[in-house]
Steps between C-alpha positions, in 0.01 A plus 500: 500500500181494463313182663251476222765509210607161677210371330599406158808350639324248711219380247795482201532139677084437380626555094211696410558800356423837805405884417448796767116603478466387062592214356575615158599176383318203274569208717201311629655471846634762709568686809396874575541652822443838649485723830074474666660727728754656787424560834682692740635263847698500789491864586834700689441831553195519321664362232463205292803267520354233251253477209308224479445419152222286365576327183240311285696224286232440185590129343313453149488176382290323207172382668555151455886500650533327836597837701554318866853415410594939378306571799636364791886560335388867526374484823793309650764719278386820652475368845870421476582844372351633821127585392197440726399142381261596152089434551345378151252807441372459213432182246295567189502384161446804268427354142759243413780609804524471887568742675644471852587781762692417778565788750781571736677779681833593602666761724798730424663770668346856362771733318579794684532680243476799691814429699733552231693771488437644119065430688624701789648746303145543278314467805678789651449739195116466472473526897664820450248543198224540773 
């Protein structure tokens, strides 16, 4: 599975409603999160073993809302799931909402995609191709 689908499972405990990338919804508080990036670790062969994936976890709030209390429940929730312990980014208040980024990362193991055998099989065909 994918370690960043893990993320809507964890924050369900917060009770706000959470979106991949767009919140699409018309609640005034709410959870988006999305992938800042992957980087290639842990090399074997010169070949990455892991991915480690940077997540930014956006937390929009109205401006007046005391936030400490959503914040550090995020922070501690995704520490337990086995994220690098969150850093607050970002803390603005854009017109009437607040607007908090907390970033993390994660590693997982990189699909080999190429190691199946239906890849293999491909792989051999546009080889031959050459």
């Amino acid at each position: 599975m994918d370690a960043v689908l893990k993320i809507p499972t964890v924050l369900q405990q917060i009770g706000l409603e959470i979106a991949q990338n767009v919140y699409q919804g018309s609640k005034k508080e709410y959870i988006v999160y999305n992938i800042a990036t992957e980087t290639p670790t842990d090399f074997a062969d010169n070949t990455p073993q892991y991915d480690e994936v940077y997540v930014q976890v956006h937390l929009f709030l109205p401006k007046d809302k005391n936030y400490l209390a959503y914040q550090q429940k995020i922070r501690h929730l995704l520490f337990e799931a086995e994220f690098g312990y969150p850093s607050v980014a970002l803390n603005v208040v854009e017109d009437e909402t607040r607007h908090i980024c907390l970033e993390t990362s994660i590693k997982q193991e990189v699909e080999k995609l190429w190691q199946t055998q239906e890849q293999c099989h491909w792989y051999s065909l546009s080889e031959a191709a050459l």
